[in-house]
LOLOMI-551475 format. One record per residue: z, y, x negated of N, C-alpha, C in turn; residue in one letter. Coordinates in steps of 0.2 Angstrom, whole numbers. Each point is the difference from the previous one (the first is absolute). Example, Ala and Ser with C-alpha at 12.3 -4.5 7.8 and 13.67 -1.06 7.14 Angstrom:
{nz = 39&ny = -28&nx = -66&caz = 0&cay = 6&cax = 4&cz = 0&cy = 6&cx = -4&r = A}
{nz = -4&ny = 5&nx = 2&caz = 1&cay = 6&cax = -4&cz = 3&cy = 5&cx = 4&r = S}
//
This chain:
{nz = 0&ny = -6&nx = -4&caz = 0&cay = 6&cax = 4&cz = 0&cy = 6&cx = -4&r = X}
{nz = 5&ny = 0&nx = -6&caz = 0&cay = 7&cax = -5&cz = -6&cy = 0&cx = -2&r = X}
{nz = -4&ny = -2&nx = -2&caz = -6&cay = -1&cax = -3&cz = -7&cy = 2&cx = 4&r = X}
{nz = 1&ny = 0&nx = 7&caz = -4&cay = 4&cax = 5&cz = 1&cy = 6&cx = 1&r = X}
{nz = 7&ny = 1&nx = 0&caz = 3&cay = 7&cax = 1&cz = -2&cy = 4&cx = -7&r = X}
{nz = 0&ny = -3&nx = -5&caz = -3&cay = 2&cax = -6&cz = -7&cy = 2&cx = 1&r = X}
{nz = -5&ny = -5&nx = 1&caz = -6&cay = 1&cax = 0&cz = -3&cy = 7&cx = 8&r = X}
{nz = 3&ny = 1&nx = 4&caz = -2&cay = 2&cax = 4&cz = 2&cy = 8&cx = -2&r = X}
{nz = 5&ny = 0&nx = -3&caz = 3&cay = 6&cax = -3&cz = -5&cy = 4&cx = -7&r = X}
{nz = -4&ny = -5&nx = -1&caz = -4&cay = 2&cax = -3&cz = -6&cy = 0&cx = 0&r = X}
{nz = -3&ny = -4&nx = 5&caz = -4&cay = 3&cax = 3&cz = -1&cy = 7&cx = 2&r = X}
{nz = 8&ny = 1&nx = 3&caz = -1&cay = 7&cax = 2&cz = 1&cy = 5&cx = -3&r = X}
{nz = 3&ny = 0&nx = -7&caz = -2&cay = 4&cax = -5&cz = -8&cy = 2&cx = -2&r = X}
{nz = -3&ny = -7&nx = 3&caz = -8&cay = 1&cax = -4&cz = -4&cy = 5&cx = 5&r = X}
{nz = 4&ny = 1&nx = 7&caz = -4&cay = 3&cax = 5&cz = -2&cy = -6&cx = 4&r = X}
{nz = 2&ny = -5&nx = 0&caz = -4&cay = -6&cax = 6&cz = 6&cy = 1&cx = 4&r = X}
{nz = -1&ny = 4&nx = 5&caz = 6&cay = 0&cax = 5&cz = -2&cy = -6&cx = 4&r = X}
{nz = -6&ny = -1&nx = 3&caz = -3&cay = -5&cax = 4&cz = 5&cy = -9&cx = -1&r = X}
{nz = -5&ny = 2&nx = -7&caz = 2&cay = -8&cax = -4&cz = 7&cy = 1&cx = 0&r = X}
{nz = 4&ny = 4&nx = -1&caz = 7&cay = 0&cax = -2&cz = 5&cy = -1&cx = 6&r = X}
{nz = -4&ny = 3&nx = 6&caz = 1&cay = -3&cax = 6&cz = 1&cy = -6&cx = 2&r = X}
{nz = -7&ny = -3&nx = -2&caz = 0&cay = -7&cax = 2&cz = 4&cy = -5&cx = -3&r = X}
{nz = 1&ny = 1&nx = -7&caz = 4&cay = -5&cax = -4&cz = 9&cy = 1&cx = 2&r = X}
{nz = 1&ny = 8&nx = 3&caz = 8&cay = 1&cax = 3&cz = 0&cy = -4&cx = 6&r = X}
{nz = -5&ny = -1&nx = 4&caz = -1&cay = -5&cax = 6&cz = 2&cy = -8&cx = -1&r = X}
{nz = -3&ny = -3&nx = -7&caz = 1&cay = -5&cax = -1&cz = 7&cy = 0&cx = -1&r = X}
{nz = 4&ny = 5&nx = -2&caz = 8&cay = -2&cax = -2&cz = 1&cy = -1&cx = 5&r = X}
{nz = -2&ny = 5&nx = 5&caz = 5&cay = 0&cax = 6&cz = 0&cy = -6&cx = 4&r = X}
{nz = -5&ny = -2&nx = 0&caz = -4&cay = -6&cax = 6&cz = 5&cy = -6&cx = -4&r = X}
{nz = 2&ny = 0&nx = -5&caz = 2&cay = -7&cax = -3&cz = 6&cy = 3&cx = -1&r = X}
{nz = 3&ny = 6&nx = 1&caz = 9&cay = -1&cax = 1&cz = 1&cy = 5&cx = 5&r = X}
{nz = 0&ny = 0&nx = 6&caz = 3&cay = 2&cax = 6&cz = 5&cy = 3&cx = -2&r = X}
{nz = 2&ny = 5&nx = 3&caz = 8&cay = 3&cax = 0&cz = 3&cy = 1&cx = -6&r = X}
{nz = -4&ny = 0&nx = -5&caz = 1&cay = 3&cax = -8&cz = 3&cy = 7&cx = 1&r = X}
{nz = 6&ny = 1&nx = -6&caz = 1&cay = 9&cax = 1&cz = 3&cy = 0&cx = -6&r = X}
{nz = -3&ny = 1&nx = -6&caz = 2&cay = 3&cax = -5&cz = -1&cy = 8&cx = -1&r = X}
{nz = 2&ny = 0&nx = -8&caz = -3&cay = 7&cax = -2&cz = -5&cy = -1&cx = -2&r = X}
{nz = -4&ny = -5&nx = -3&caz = -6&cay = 0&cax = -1&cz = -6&cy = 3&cx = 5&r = X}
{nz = 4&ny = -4&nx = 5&caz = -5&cay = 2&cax = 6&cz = -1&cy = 8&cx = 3&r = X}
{nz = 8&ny = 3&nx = -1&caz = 1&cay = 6&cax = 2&cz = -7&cy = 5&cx = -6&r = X}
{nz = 1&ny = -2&nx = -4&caz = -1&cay = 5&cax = -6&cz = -8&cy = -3&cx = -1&r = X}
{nz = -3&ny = -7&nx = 6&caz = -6&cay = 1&cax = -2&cz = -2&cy = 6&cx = 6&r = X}
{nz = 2&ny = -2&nx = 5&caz = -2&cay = 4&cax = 6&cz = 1&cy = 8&cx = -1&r = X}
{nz = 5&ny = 2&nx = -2&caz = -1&cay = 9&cax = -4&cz = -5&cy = -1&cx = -4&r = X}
{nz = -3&ny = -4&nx = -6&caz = -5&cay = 3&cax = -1&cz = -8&cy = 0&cx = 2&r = X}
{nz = 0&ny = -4&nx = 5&caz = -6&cay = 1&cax = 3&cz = 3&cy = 5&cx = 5&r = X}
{nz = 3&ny = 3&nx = 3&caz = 0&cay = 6&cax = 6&cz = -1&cy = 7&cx = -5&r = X}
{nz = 4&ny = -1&nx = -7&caz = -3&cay = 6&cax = -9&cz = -7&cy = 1&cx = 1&r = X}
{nz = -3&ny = -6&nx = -3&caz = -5&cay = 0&cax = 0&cz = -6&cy = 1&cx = 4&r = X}
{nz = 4&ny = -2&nx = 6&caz = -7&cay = 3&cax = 6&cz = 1&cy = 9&cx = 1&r = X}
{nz = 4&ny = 1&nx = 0&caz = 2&cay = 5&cax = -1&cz = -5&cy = 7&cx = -4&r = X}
{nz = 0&ny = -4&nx = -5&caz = -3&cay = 4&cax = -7&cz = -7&cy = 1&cx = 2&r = X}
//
């Protein structure tokens, strides 16, 4: 799972909001009712960045 949240986090450093979308879907889809900081802190930075 950290290894997804890794990858999709960097994806969205590269600007693939799309793909970094879809690969934070796969976390979700395969851990339900997840609630970390990880998660918090990937969600802020996708709402920074669309922002920008």
């Amino acid at each position: 799972m950290r290894f997804r949240i890794m990858l999709a986090e960097r994806q969205l450093e590269l600007g693939h909001l799309e793909l970094a979308c879809g690969t934070w879907g796969q976390v979700l889809d395969e851990h339900t009712g997840l609630h970390s900081m990880a998660v918090d802190t990937f969600f802020a930075n996708i709402r920074t960045r669309r922002r920008s």
